[in-house]
PDB file as gemmi writes it, atoms N, CA and C in Angstrom:
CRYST1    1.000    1.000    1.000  90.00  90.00  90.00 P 1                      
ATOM      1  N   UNK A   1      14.461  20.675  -5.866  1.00  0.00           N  
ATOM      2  CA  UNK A   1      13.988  22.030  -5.705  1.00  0.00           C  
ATOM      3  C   UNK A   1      14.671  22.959  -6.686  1.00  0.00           C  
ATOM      4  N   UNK A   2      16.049  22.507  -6.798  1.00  0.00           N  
ATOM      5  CA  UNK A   2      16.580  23.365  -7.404  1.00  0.00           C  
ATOM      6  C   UNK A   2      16.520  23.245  -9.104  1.00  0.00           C  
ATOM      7  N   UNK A   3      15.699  22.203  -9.315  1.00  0.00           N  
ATOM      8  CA  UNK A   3      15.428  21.602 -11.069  1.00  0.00           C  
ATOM      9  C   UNK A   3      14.187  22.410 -10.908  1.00  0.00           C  
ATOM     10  N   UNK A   4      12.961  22.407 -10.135  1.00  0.00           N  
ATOM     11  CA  UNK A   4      12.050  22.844 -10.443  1.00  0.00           C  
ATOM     12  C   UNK A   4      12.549  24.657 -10.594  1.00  0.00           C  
ATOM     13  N   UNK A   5      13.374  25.423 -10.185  1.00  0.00           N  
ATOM     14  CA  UNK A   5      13.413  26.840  -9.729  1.00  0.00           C  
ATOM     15  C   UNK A   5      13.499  27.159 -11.675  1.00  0.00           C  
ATOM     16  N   UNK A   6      14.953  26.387 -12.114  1.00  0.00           N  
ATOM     17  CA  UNK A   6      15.045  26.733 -13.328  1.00  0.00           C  
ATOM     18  C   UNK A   6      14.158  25.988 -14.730  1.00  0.00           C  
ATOM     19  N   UNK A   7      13.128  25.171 -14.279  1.00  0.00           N  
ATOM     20  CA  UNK A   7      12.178  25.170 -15.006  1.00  0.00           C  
ATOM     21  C   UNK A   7      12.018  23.676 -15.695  1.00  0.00           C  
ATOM     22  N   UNK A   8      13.264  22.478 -15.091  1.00  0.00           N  
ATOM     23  CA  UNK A   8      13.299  21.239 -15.058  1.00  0.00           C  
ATOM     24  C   UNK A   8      12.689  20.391 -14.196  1.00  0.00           C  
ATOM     25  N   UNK A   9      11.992  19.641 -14.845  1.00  0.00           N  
ATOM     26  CA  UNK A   9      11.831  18.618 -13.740  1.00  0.00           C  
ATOM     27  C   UNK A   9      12.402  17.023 -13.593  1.00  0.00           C  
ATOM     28  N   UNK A  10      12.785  16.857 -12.588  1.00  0.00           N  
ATOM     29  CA  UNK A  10      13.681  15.971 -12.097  1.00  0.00           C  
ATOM     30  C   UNK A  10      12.623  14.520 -12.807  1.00  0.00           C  
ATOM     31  N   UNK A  11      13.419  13.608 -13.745  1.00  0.00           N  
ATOM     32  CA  UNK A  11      12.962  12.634 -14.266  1.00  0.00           C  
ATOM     33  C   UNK A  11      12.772  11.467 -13.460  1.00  0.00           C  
ATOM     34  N   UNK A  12      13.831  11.150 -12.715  1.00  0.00           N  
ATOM     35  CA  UNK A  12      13.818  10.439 -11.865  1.00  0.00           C  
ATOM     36  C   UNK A  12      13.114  10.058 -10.660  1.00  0.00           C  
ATOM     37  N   UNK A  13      12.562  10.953 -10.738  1.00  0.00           N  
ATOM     38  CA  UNK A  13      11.348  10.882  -9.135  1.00  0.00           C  
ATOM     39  C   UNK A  13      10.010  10.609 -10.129  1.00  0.00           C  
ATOM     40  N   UNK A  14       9.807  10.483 -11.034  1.00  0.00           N  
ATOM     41  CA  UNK A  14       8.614   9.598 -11.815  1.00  0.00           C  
ATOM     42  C   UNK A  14       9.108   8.200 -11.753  1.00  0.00           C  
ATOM     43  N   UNK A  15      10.272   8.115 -12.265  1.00  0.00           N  
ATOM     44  CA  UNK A  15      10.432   6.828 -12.446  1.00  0.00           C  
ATOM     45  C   UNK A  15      10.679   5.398 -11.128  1.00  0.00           C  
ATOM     46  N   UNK A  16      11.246   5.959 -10.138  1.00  0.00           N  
ATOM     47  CA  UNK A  16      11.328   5.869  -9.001  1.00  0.00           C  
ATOM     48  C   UNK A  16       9.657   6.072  -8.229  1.00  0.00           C  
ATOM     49  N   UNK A  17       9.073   6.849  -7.989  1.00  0.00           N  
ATOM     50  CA  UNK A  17       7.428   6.424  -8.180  1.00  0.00           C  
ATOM     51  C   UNK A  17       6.357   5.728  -8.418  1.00  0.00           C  
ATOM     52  N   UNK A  18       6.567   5.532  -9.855  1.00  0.00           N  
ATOM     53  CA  UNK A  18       6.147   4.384 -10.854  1.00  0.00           C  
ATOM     54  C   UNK A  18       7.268   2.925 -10.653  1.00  0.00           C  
ATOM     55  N   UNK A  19       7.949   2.342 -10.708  1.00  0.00           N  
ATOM     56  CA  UNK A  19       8.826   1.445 -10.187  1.00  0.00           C  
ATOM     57  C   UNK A  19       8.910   0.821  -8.652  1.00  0.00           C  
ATOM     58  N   UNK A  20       8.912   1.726  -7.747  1.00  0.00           N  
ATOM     59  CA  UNK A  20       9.291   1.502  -6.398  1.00  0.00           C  
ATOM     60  C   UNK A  20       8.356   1.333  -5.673  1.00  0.00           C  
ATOM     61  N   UNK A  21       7.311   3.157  -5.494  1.00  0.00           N  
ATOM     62  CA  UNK A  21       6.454   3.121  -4.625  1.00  0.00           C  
ATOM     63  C   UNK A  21       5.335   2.466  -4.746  1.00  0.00           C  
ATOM     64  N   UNK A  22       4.652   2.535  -6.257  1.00  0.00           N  
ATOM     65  CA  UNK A  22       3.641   1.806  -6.760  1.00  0.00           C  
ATOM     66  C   UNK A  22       3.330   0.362  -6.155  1.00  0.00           C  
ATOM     67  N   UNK A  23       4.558  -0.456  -6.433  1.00  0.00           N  
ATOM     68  CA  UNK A  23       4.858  -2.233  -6.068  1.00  0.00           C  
ATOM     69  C   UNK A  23       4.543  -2.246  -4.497  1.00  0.00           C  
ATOM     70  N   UNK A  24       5.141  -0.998  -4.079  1.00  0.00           N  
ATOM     71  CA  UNK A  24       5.044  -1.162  -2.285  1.00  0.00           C  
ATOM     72  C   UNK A  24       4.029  -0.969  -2.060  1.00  0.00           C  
ATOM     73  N   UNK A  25       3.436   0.275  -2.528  1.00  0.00           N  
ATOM     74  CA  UNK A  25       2.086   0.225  -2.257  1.00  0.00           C  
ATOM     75  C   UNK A  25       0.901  -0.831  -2.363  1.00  0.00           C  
ATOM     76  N   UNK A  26       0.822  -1.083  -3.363  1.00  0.00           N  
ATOM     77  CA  UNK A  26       0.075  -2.496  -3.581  1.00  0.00           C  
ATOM     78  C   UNK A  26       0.338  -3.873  -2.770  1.00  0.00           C  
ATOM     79  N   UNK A  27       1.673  -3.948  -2.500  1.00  0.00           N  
ATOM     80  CA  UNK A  27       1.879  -4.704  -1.724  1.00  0.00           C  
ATOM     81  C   UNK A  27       2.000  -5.366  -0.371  1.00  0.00           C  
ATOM     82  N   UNK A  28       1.778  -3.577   0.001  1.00  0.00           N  
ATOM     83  CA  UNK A  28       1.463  -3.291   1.242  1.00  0.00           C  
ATOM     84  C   UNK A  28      -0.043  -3.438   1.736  1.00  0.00           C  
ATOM     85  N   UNK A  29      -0.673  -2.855   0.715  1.00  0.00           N  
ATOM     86  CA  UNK A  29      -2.722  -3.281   0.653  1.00  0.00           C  
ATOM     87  C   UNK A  29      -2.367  -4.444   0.855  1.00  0.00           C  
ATOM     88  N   UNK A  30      -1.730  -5.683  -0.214  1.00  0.00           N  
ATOM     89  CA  UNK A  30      -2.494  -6.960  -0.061  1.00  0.00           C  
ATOM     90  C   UNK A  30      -1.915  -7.197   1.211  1.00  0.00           C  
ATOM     91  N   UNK A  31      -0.667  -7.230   1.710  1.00  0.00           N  
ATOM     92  CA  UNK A  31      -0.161  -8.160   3.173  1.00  0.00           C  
ATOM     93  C   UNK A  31      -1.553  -7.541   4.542  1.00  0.00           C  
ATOM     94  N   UNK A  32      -1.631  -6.210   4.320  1.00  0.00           N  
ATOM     95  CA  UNK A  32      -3.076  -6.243   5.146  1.00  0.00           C  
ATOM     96  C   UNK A  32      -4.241  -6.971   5.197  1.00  0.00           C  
ATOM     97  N   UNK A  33      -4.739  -6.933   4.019  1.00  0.00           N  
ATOM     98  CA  UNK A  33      -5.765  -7.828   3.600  1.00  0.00           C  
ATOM     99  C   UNK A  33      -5.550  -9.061   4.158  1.00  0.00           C  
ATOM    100  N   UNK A  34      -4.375  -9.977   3.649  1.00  0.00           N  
ATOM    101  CA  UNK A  34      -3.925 -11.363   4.165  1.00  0.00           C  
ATOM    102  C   UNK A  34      -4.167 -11.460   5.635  1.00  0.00           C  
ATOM    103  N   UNK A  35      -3.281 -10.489   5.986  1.00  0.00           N  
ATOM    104  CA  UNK A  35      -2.726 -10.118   7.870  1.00  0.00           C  
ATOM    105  C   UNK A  35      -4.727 -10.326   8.544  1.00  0.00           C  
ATOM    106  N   UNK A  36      -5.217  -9.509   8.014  1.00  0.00           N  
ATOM    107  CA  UNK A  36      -6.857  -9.302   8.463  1.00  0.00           C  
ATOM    108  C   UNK A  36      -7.551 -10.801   8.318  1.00  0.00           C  
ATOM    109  N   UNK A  37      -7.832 -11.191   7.183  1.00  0.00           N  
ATOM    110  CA  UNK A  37      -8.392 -12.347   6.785  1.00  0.00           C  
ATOM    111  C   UNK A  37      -7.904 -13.433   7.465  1.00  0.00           C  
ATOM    112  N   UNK A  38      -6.481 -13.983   8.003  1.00  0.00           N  
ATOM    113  CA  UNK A  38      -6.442 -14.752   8.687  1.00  0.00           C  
ATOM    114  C   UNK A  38      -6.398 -14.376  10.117  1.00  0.00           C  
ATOM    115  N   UNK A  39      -6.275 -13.227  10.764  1.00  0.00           N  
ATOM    116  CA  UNK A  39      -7.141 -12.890  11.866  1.00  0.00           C  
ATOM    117  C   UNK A  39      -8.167 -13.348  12.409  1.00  0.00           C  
ATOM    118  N   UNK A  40      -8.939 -12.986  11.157  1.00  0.00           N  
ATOM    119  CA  UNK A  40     -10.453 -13.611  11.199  1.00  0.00           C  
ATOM    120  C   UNK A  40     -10.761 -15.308  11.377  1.00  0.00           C  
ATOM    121  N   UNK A  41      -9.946 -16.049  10.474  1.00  0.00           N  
ATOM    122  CA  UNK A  41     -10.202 -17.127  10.447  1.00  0.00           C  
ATOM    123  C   UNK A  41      -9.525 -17.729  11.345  1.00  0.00           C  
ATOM    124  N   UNK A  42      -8.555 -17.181  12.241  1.00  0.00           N  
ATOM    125  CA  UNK A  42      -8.420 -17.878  13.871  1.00  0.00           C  
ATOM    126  C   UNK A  42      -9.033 -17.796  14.738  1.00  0.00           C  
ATOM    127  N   UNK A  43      -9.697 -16.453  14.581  1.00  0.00           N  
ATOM    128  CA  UNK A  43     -11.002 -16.178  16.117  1.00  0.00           C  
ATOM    129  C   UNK A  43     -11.823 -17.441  15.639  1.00  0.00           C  
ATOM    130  N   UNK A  44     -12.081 -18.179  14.433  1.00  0.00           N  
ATOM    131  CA  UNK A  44     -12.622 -19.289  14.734  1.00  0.00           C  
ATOM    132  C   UNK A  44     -14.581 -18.826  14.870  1.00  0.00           C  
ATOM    133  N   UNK A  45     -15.179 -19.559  16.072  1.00  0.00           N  
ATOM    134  CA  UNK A  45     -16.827 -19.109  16.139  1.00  0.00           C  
ATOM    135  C   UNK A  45     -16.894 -17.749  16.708  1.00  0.00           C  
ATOM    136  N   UNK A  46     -15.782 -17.054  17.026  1.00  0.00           N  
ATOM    137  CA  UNK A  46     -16.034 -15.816  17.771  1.00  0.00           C  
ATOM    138  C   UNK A  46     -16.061 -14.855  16.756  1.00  0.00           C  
ATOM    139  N   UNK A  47     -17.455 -14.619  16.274  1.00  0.00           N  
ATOM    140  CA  UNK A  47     -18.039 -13.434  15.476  1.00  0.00           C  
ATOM    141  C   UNK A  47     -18.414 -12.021  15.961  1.00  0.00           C  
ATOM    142  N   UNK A  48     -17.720 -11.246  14.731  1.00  0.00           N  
ATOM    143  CA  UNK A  48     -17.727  -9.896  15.355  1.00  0.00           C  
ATOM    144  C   UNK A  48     -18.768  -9.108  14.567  1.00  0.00           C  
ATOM    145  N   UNK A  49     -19.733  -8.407  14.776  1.00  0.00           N  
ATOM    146  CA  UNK A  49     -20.491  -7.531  14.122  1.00  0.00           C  
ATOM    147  C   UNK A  49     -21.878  -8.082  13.500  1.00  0.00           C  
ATOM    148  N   UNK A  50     -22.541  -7.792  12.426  1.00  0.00           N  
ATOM    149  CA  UNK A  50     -23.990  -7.887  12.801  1.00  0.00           C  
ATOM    150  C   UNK A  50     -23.947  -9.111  12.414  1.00  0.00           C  
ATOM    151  N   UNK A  51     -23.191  -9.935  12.210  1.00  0.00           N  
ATOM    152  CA  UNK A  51     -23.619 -10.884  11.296  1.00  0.00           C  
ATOM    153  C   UNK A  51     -23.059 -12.070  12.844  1.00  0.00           C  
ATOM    154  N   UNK A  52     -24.178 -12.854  12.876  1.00  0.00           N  
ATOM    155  CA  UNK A  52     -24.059 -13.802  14.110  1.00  0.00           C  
ATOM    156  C   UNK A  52     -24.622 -14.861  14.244  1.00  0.00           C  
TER     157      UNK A  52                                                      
END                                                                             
């Protein structure tokens, strides 16, 4: 707050952003995806939605 008042901006919270959150983020999508998809493929014949 106090970098932005005098007209800096803090470098480190890009880089930390780009580095950190980015990887988590993405990584966090796929373990859902995974987590879902084999969900699915344990219910086994028990189909959900229009497709039956």
């Amino acid at each position: 707050m106090v970098t932005r008042l005098v007209g800096k901006e803090p470098a480190w919270l890009m880089a930390m952003t780009y580095w950190v959150v980015g990887p988590f983020l993405m990584c966090s999508i796929t373990a859902a995806y995974v987590s879902q998809r084999r969900a699915r493929r344990r219910a086994g014949d028990a189909t959900v939605g229009r497709h039956q």
